[in-house]
C-alpha positions, 0 to 999 in steps of 0.5 A: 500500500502506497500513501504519502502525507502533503499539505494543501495551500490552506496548511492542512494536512492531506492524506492521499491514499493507495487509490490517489483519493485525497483526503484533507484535514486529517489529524493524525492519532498515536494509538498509544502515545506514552508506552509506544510512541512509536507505533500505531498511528491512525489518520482521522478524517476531519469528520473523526472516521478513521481512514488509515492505520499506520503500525510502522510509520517509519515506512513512510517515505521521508517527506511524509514522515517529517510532516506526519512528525510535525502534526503529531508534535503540534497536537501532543504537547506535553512538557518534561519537568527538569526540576520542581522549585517549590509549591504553595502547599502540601495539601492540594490544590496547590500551586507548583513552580517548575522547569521544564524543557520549554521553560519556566512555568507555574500551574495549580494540582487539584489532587494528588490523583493527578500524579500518574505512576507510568511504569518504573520511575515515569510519572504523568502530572496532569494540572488544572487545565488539562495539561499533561507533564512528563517526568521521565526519570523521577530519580533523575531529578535533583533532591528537592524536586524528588523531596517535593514529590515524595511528599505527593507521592 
């Protein structure tokens, strides 16, 4: 099956499929975004149907790949804490100030539920709003930012 990735004049994504039907304003979907990044991507039609299953998207070809990527990288952003610099409480809600590897930023916890465990020492916080922050690495982290999250944990 031969498909290839394009954007219109408009920057949309085009999906062009084995037959050569183009199919604009698909949004790409990981099947699985955290555990396996790298597998299992489905192309939604811009009414939500899905018209493709890629298992392997590295066989796309070249260009295809790098804008299936970009699509991809605009629609799952989800900052890496590098450290922890304080919060307002240690009862929640409360307000976190951190580092991440887009900057520094503050965002409110609701609950400690919102601390996700992901398998060994990765951990998903998720604030107020909705955002999701990834801690790779938990031990990692220097002292204070793992003191903090103990304290959550």
């Amino acid at each position: 099956m031969t498909i290839s990735l394009e954007r219109d004049a408009h920057g949309l994504l085009v999906f062009v499929d084995a037959t050569g039907q183009r199919h604009a304003g698909v949004q790409p979907v990981r099947a699985f975004p955290l555990s396996a990044p790298g597998e299992g991507v489905a192309l939604m039609s811009a009414d939500g149907h899905e018209l493709a299953w890629l298992d392997a998207p590295d066989a796309l070809d070249a260009a295809s790949r790098a804008l299936l990527d970009e699509e991809l990288s605009r629609r799952e952003f989800m900052p890496r804490i590098r450290s922890i610099t304080g919060v307002s409480s240690f009862s929640t809600p409360c307000d976190w100030d951190i580092v991440t590897d887009r900057g520094a930023t503050r965002f409110t916890l609701r609950s400690e539920d919102d601390i996700r465990r992901l398998g060994g020492a990765r951990l998903l916080i998720t604030d107020s709003h909705g955002i999701h922050y990834e801690v790779a690495d938990m031990k990692a982290l220097d002292r204070a930012s793992r003191r903090i999250l103990d304290r959550f944990l």
